[in-house]
C-alpha positions in Angstrom: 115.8 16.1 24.8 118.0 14.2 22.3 116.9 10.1 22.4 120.3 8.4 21.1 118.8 5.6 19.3 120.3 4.1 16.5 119.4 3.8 13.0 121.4 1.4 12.2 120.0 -2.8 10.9 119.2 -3.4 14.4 116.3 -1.6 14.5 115.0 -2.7 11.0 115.1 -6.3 11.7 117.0 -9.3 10.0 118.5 -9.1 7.2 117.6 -11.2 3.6 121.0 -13.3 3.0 122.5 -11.7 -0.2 125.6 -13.8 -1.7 127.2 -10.4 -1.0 126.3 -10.8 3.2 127.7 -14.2 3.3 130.8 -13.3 1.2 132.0 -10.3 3.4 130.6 -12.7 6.1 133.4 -15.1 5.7 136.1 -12.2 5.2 134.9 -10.4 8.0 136.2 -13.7 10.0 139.9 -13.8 8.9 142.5 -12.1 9.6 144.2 -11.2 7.0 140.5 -10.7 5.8 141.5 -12.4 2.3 140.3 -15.9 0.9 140.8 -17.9 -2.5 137.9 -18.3 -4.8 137.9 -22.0 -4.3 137.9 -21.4 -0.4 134.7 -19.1 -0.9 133.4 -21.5 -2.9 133.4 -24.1 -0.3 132.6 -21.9 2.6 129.6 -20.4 1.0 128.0 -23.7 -0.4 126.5 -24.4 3.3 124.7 -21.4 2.9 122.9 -21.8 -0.8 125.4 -20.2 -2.4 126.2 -21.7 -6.0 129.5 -21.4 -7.5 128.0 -19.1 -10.5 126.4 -16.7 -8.4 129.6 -16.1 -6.1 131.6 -15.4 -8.8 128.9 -12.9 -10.2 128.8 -11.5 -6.8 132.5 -11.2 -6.1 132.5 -9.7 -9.6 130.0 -6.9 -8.6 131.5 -6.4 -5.2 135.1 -5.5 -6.9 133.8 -3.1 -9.2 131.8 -1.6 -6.0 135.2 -1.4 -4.2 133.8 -3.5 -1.5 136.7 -6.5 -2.6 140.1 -5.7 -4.0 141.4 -8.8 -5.8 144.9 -10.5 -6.8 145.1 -13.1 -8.8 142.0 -15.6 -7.7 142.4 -14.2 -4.3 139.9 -11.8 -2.6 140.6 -9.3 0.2 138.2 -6.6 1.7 138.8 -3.0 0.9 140.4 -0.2 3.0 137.0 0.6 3.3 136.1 -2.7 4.6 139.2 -3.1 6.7 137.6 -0.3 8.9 134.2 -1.7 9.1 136.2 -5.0 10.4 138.4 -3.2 13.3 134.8 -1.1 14.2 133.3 -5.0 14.3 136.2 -6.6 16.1 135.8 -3.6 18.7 132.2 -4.1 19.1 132.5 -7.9 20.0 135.5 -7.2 22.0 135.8 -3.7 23.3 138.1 -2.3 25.1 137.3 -0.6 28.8 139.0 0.5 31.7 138.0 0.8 34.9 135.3 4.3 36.0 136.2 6.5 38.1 133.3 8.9 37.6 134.7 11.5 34.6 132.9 12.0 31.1 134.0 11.9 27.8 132.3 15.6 26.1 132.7 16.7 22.8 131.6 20.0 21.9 131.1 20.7 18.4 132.8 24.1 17.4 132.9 23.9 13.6 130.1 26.0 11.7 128.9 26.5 8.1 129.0 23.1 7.4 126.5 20.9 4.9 123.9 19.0 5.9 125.7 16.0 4.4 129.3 16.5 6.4 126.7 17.3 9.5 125.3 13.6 9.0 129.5 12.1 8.8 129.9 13.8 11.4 127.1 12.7 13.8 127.7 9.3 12.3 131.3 9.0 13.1 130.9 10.1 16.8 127.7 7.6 17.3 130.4 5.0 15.9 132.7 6.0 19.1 130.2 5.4 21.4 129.3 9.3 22.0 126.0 10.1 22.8 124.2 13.8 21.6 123.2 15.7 25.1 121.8 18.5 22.5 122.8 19.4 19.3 126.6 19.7 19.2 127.0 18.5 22.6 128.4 14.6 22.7 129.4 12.9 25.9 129.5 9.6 27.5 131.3 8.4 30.7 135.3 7.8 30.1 135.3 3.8 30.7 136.7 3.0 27.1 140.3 2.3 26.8 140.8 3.8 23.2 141.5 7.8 22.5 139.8 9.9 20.5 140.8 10.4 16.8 143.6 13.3 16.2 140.9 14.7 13.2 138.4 15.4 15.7 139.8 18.3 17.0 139.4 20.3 13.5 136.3 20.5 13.8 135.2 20.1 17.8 136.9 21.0 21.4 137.0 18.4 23.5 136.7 17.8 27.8 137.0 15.7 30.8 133.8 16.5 32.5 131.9 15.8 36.0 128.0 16.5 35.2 125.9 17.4 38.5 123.6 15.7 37.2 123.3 12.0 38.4 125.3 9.4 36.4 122.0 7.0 36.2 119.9 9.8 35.2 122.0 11.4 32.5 122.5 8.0 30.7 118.5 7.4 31.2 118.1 10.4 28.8 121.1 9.4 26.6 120.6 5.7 25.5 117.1 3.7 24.5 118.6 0.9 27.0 115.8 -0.9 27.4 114.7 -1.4 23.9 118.3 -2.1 23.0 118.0 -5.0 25.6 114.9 -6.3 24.4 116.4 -6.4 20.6 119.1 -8.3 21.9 116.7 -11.0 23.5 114.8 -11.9 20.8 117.8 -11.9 18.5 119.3 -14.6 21.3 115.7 -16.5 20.9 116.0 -15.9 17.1 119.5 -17.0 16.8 119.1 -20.1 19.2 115.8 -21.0 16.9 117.6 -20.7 13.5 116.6 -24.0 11.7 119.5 -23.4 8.9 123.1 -22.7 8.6 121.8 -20.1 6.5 119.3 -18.6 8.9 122.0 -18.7 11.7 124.1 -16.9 10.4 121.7 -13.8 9.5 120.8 -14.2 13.0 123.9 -13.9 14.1 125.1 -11.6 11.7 122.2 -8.9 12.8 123.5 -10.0 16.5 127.1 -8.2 15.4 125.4 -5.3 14.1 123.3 -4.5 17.2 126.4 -4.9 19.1 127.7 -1.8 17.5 124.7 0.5 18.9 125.9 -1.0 22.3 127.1 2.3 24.5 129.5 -0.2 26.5 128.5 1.4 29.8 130.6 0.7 32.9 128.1 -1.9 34.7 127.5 0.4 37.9 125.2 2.4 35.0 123.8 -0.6 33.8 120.1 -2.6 34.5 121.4 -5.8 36.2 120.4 -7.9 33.5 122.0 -6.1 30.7 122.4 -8.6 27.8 125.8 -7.0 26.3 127.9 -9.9 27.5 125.4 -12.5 27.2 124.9 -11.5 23.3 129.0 -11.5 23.0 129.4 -15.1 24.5 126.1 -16.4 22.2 128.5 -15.0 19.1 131.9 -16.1 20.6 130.5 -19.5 20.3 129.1 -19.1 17.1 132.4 -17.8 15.8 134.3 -20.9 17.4 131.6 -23.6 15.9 131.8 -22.1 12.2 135.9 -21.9 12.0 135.4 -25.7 13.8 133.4 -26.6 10.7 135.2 -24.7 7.7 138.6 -25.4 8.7 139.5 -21.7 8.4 141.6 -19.8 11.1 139.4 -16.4 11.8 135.8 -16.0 13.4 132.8 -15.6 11.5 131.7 -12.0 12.1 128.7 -10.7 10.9 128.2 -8.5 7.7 
């Protein structure tokens, strides 16, 4: 049996605040995800950011192709611009009512490397798929977003009813309860932060565990499931930071 636990920053911990986290921190909030050097400047002070640092970071970051720049704007990359849409999704995602059918994903492609193997397996753990056995992905059809056309090279896709009882199957699937106990303590963690800086690694490890969340419909869910809690602590969050740097956008985490 497969245990779907992520490997993502939520199960190693918090992360140290790098002048790179808070930059992509603050571009991750706006939409269009693009900021003025003297607008970073400002925003990132609050977090013990100097001015010479920034700019060696924002250096480093476009010749990374994490930043693309314009004149003494910044702007995420494409690359980036995905990792914000997969962030947006996570704090806001987008479901539809159950009515009982899965989402499986059979894996049909062979002869591949272990390294497009591993895209693979990461790209359907971003959509929410969990691995039954090896090549075998599923999950129960409550999210309102199809799968991507590109998929189907490689994979044949179903609409399945599995004998096997909903609760059980998604017992076997997803780690839920130590996903819910992560998300308590990073509510304790984030509600104890005694600095702007130390809020907002809280808060940006709270984004990252929300992408590991399977978004469940809540008739499969323990009653005191902390997804929603954990999206209203960061809503807040988002709402307080734009009410204190003046910039239209949310803070989402890096």
């Amino acid at each position: 049996m497969r245990v779907n636990v992520s490997t993502g920053p939520e199960t190693a911990g918090l992360r140290p605040l790098s002048a790179r986290s808070v930059v992509l921190s603050m571009l991750l909030a706006v939409h269009p995800p693009e900021l003025p050097v003297k607008d970073l400047i400002r925003l990132v002070e609050p977090f013990g950011v100097g001015g010479s640092t920034l700019r060696a970071a924002l250096s480093r970051m476009v010749a990374s192709g994490d930043l693309r720049r314009t004149d003494a704007v910044y702007g995420l990359s494409d690359r980036l611009l995905a990792r914000q849409r997969r962030q947006d999704d996570a704090v806001h995602p987008r479901t539809r009512a159950w009515d009982g059918d899965w989402e499986m994903v059979v894996i049909t492609a062979t002869g591949r490397g272990a390294a497009e193997r591993a895209e693979l397996r990461t790209r359907l753990t971003a959509l929410r798929l969990a691995e039954l056995r090896e090549g075998v992905w599923l999950r129960p059809a409550n999210l309102d977003r199809p799968l991507p056309d590109g998929l189907h090279r490689v994979a044949v896709t179903y609409t399945a009813r599995p004998d096997e009882p909903a609760h059980d199957l998604v017992a076997r699937l997803w780690p839920l309860s130590a996903w819910a106990s992560t998300a308590h303590t990073l509510l304790t963690t984030a509600s104890d932060a005694p600095s702007p800086a130390d809020r907002l690694t809280a808060f940006a490890a709270i984004v990252r565990h929300l992408l590991g969340d399977p978004v469940l419909p809540p008739a499969l869910l323990p009653p005191t499931w902390p997804g929603p809690e954990l999206r209203t602590a960061y809503a807040e969050y988002q709402r307080e930071v734009v009410a204190s740097v003046g910039v239209e956008g949310s803070v989402r985490g890096c």
